[in-house]
C-alpha positions as CSV (number, residue, x, y, z in Angstrom):
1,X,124.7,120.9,6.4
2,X,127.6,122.7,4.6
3,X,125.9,123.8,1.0
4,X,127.8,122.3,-2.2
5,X,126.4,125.1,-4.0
6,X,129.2,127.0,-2.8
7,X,131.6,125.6,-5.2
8,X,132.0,127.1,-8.6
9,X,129.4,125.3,-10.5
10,X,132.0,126.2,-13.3
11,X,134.4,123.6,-11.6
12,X,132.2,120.6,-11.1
13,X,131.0,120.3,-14.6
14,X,132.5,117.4,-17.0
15,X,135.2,117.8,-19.2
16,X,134.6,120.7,-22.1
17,X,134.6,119.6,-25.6
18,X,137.4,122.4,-26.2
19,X,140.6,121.4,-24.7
20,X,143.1,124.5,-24.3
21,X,145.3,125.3,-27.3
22,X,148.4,125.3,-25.2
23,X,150.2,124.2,-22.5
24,X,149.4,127.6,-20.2
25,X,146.1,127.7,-20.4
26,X,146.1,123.6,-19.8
27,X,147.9,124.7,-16.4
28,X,145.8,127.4,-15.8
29,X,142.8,124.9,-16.0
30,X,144.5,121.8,-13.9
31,X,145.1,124.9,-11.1
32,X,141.2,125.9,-11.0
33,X,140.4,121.9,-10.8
34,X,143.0,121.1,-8.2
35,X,141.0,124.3,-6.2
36,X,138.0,122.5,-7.1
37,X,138.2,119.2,-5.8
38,X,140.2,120.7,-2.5
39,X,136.6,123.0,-1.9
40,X,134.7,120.2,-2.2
41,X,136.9,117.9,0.1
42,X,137.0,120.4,2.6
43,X,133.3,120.3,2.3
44,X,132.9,116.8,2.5
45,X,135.6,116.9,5.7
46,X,133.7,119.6,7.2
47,X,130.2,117.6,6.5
48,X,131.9,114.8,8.5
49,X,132.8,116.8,11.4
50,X,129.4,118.6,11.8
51,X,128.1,114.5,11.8
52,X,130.5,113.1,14.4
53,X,129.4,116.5,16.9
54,X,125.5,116.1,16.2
55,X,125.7,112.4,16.0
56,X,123.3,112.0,12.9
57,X,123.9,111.1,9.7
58,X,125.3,112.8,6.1
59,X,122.6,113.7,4.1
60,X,123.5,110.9,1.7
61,X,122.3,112.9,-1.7
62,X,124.6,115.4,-0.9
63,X,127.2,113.3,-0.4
64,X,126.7,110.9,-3.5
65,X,126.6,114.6,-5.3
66,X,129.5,116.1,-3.7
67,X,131.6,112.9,-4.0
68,X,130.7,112.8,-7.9
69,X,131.5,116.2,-8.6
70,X,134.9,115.0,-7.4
71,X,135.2,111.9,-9.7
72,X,134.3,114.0,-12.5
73,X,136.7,116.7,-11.9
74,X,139.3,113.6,-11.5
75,X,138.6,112.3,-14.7
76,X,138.5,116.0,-16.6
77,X,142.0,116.3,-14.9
78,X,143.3,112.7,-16.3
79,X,142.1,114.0,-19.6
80,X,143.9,117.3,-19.6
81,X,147.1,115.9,-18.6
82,X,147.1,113.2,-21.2
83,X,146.5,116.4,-23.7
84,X,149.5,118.0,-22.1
85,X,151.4,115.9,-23.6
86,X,150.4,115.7,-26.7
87,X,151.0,119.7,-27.1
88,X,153.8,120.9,-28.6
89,X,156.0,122.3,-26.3
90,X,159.2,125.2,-26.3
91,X,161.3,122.5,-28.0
92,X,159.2,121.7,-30.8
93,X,158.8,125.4,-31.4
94,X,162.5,125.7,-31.4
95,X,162.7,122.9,-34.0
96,X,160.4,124.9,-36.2
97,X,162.0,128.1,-35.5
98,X,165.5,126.3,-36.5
99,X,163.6,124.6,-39.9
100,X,162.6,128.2,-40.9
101,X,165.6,129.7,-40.2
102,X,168.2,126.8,-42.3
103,X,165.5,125.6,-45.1
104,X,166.1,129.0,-47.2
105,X,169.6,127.5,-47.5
106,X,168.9,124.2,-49.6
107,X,167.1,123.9,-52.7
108,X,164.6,121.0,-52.9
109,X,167.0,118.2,-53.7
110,X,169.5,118.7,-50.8
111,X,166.1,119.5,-48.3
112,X,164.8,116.2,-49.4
113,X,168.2,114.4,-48.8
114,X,168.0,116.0,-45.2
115,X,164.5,114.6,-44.2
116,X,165.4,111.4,-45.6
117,X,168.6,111.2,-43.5
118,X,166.5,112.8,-40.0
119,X,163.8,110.2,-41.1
120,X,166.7,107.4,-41.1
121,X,167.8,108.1,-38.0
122,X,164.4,108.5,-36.4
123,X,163.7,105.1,-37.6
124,X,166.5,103.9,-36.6
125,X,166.3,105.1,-32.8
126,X,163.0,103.5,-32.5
127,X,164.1,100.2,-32.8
């Protein structure tokens, strides 16, 4: 029987509490669970074939385990890339970049009258 122990025990745990800061290391974490759940498929189809040639069954512990390892590395991945999104990405850095760059320019009068005419036509795209 092929040992699930082999996989990083690092990979089959449930979702951290601390979700990366930014979009890299968000990538860098979907790329060790995609590895992850590949390991333990290829275990699983491996398992299978080692069944059909001996002709008895799965251990079905090892299965159940394997299987949920899986469904928890699913769901940690689910997770991440909903928090992908919510990141801030190169264009919202741009936009703050830009902000920095032109808000010297207005005194507080004229930089209110911009956000109230940016929040205008925010509002007004959304409907």
């Amino acid at each position: 029987m092929i040992d699930l122990n082999d996989v990083d025990p690092s990979l089959a745990r449930p979702a951290p509490s601390r979700l990366p800061a930014n979009r890299a290391e968000a990538r860098a974490r979907l790329i060790e669970i995609d590895d992850g759940i590949a390991a333990i498929r290829t275990q699983i189809a491996a398992a299978d074939l080692k069944r059909q040639a001996s002709r008895r069954p799965i251990d079905p512990d090892w299965f159940h385990r394997a299987k949920t390892a899986v469904r928890h590395l699913e769901r940690e991945r689910a997770e991440l890339r909903e928090h992908i999104v919510a990141l801030p990405g190169r264009r919202d850095r741009l936009k703050d970049h830009i902000i920095a760059a032109v808000r010297p320019d207005y005194d507080d009068t004229d930089w209110a009258m911009v956000l109230e005419v940016a929040t205008r036509a925010r509002d007004a795209e959304a409907c």
